[in-house]
N, C-alpha and C positions, 0 to 999 in steps of 0.2 A: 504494500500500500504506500502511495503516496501522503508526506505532512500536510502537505499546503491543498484547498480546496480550491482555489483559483489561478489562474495566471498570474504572472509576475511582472514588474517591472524592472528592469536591469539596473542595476547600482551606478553601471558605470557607463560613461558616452562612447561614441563610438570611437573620439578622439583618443581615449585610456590604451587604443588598441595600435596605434601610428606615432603618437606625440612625443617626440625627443626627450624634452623636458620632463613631461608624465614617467617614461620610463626611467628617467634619472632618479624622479623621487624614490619608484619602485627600487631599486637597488639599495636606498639609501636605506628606505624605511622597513621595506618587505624582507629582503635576501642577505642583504649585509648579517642579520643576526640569526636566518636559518642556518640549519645545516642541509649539505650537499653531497648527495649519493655518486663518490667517484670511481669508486673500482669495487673489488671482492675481496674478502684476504685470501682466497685461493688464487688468487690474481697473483698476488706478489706473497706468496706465503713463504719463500726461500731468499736470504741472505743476498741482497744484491737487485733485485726484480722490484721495478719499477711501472708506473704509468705517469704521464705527462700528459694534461691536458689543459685547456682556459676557462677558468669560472668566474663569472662577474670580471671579462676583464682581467685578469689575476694570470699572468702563467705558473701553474703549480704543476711540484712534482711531488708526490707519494712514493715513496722508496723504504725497501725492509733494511735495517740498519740491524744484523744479528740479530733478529727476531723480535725487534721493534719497530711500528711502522709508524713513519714519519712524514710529514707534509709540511714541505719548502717551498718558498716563493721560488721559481726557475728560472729566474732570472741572476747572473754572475755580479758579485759588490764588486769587479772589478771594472770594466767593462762594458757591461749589461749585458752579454750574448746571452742569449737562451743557452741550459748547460742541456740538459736532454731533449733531443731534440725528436728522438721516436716519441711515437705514441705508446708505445711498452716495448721492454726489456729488462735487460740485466747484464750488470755492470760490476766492477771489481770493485771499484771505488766513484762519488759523486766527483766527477770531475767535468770543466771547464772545457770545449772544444778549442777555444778560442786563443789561452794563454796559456791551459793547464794547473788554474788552481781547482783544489780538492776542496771539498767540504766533509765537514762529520753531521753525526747527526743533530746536534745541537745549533746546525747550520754555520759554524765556526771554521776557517780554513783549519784544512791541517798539511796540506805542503803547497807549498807558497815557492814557485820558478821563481830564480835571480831575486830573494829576500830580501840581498842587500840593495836591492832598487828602492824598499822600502823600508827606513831608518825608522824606529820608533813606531813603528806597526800597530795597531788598536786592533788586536782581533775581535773585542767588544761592537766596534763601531761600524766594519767593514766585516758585515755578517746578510746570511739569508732569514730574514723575516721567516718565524714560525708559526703554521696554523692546528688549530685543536687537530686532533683525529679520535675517534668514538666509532664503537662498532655496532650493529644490532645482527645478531645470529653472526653471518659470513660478509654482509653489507658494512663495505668502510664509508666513512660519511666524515667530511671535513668542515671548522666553521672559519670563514672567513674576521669575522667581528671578534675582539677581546672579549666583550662583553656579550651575554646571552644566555638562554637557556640551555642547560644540559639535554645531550642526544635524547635522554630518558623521559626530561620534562616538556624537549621538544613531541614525541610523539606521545606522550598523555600515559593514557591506562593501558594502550594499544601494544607497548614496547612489548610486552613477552609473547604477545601473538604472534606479531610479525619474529621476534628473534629465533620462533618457535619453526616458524617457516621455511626460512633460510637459513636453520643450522645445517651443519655439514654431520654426515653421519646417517642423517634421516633423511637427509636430500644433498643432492651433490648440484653443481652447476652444468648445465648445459651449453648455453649461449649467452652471447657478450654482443652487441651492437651498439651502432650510433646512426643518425642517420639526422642531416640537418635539415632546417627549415623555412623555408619564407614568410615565415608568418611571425608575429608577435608570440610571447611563449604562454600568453591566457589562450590562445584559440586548440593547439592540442590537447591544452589542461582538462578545458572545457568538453573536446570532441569525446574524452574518456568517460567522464561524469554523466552521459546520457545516452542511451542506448535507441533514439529516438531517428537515427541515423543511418541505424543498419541494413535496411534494405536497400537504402540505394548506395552505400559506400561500399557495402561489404554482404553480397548478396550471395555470394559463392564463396562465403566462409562465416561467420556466424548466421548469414542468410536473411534473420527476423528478428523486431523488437517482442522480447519475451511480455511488454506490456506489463498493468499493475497489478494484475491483480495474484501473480506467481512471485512479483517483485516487491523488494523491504529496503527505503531507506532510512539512513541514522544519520543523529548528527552529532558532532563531537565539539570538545572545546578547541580541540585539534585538527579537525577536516569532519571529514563526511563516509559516508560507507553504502551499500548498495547489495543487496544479497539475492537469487534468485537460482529458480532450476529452469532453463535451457530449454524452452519446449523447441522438439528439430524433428517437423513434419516428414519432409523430404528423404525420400532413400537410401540419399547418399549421406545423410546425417545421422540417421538412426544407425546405419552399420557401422560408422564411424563410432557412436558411442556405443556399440555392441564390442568394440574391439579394443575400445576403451575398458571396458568392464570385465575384459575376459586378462588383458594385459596386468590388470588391479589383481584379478585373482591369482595370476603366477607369481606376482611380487607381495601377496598375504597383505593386500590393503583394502579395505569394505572400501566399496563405489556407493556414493549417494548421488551422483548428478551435481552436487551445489556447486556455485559459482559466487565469490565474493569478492569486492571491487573497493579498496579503500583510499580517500585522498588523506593528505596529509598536506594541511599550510605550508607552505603554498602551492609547490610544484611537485612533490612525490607520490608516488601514483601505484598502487599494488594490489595485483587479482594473485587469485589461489583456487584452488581447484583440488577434486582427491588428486590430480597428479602430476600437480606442477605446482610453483610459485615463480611470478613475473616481477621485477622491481622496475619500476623506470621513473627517470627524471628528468625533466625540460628545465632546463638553463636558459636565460636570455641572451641574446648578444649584441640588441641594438633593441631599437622600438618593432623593428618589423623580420627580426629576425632569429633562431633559435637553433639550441641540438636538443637531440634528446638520448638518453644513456639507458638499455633496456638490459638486464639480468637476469636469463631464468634459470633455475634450478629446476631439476626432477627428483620424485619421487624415489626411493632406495630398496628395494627389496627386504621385509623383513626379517628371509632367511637366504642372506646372500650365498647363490653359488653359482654355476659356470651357464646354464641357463638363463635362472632368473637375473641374473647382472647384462648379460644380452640383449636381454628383451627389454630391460631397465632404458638402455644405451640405447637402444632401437628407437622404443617411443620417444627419448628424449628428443633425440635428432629430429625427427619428425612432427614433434611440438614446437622444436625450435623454428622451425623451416615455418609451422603455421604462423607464427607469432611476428616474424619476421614481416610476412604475407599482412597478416594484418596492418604495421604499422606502418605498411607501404602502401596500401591503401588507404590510412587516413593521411599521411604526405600530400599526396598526390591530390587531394582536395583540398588542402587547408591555403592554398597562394589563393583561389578563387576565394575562399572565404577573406583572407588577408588586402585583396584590392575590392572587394566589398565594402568592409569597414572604412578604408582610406575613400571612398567615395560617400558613403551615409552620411542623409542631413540631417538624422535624428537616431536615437535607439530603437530598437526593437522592440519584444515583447518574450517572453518565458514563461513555455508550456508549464503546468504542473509535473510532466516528468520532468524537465529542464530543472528543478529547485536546488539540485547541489551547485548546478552554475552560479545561480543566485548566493547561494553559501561564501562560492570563493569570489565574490564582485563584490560581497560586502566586506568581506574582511581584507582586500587590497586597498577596497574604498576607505575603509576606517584607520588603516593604517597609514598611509598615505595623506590623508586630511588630518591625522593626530589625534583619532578620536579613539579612548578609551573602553575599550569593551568587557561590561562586568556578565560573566556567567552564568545563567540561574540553568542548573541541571533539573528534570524529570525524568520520572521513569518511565518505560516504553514498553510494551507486551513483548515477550522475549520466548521461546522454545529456553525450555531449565538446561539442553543440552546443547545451545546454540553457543559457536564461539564468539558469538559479536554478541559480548553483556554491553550494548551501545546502550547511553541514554540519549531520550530526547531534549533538543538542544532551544532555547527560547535567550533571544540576547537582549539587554537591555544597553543604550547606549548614550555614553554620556559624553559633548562639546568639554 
């Protein structure tokens, strides 16, 4: 079921979706004190193994420093080269392309070419800026801001769901992608949060809006949630989840069908399934334009042996391949919807299923303008075995 009994009207103009200056605020006020989902720690889980990429503007690299992971601004205090310059790898030591100095992990040189060039050296001073790193399950997640909430307080009551998710052990990783965008980074956020879309984006692969009345949203202090069972009329979807079901029982894991869909303020975005978990996250990088970072993990076999660890691998691949499929089809729409907005003389309008859009336009809204948002939680009818103990969410807000 649907909260809201009417249509909506959008928090934000259409200008929130183009405007230079708007998106400047955003950084300032929205993402600066997020955190930001950049790799896995399977990723860089050995001695030396790295990822380099740009957040907010930021060139940062993540590097395992003897089984500490770490995140440096990537940019040389000598200089300024970019020191890593892949997108991943592994390396002996943080070093400099350009002059060859070293870095440790406290982002400190530690051999320094022709020293005697510099008399009286401040290693204090002549250092790589350090950012938090914080884990949930196998997701590394970095804050740019000194100041903020913990990974924990960032995602609410939600943190051991999701860590539960993405542990290693119960689920391994599958797939890793990026895939940029032309559009501002609210329009993919948005395109996730509403299944109102599916027929005509994605018609040969989810095919149909499951509609409301199979569908449950939540809303959190921390984002919004979305729960449903998949009705998939079609022949080619019913075998599909026949083969799903039969996959489940070689790897000793009950099939229920559900499907569960969580955002998290502002841009983190995570579905779960009996036999996958997806992470992704949309970064800005201008007003009209964005990447986005998707992770999935599979499902593990409960009594792993040479079989069911095959079958394990099989389906992963093949999830991954779907999911890919998916987010290439919403791509591929979002520029039309992007020179939309840069042309609109006014806002739109928001279906009742649209309401978690509403969610996340008021709380970029409120932030953004500086307005203070106080809490008041209720409870919401819940299955006693449901893992979303979500409450329902009502804000009062104060200038």
């Amino acid at each position: 079921m649907y909260q809201t009994p009417v249509a909506l009207e959008p928090p934000l103009p259409p200008q929130a979706y183009c405007d230079a200056e708007f998106a400047e605020r955003e950084r300032q006020q929205v993402f600066l004190p997020a955190w930001h989902l950049v790799t896995t720690h399977s990723a860089v889980a050995k001695h030396g193994e790295f990822v380099a990429l740009e957040v907010l503007g930021v060139p940062v690299v993540v590097r395992n420093f003897d089984g500490e992971l770490v995140a440096l601004r990537n940019v040389c205090a000598h200089r300024q080269s970019i020191i890593a310059r892949k997108p991943s790898g592994c390396s002996p030591t943080l070093k400099c392309p350009y002059h060859g100095w070293e870095y440790g992990s406290d982002g400190k040189t530690r051999k320094l070419p022709g020293a005697t060039n510099f008399p009286k050296f401040k290693h204090d001073e002549y250092c790589l800026d350090k950012f938090l790193v914080e884990q949930c399950g196998d997701l590394v997640f970095i804050r740019l801001s000194e100041t903020g909430p913990s990974l924990r307080e960032w995602f609410g009551e939600r943190f051991d769901l999701f860590a539960g998710w993405f542990s290693t052990g119960k689920y391994a990783q599958s797939m890793s992608c990026r895939f940029d965008m032309a559009a501002n980074w609210k329009i993919p956020v948005e395109g996730s949060l509403e299944s109102y879309h599916i027929p005509c984006v994605h018609p040969q692969t989810f095919h149909e809006d499951p509609g409301e009345k199979p569908s449950t949203h939540f809303f959190y202090p921390t984002g919004t949630a979305f729960q449903t069972i998949f009705l998939a009329p079609r022949w080619i979807d019913s075998r599909l989840r026949d083969v799903e079901r039969i996959v489940l029982g070689i790897l000793g894991i009950r099939y229920t069908g559900d499907y569960d869909h969580h955002h998290v303020f502002p841009h983190l975005l995570i579905s779960h399934t009996d036999s996958l978990s997806v992470a992704q996250v949309v970064i800005p990088v201008d007003a009209t334009h964005c990447y986005t970072l998707a992770m999935q993990y599979g499902i593990e076999p409960v009594k792993p042996n040479f079989f069911s660890t095959r079958v394990a691998r099989r389906w992963g691949k093949f999830t991954a391949w779907l999911t890919r499929t998916i987010l290439a089809e919403d791509r591929d729409i979002f520029p039309a919807v992007q020179a939309g907005v840069q042309g609109a003389r006014k806002p739109g309008i928001l279906g009742r299923c649209e309401e978690r859009l509403h969610a996340l336009q008021k709380y970029v809204h409120d932030r953004v303008h500086g307005i203070v948002v106080t809490q008041v939680v209720e409870p919401t009818t819940l299955p006693s075995d449901s893992p979303l103990q979500a409450p329902c969410l009502s804000e009062v807000a104060h200038d």
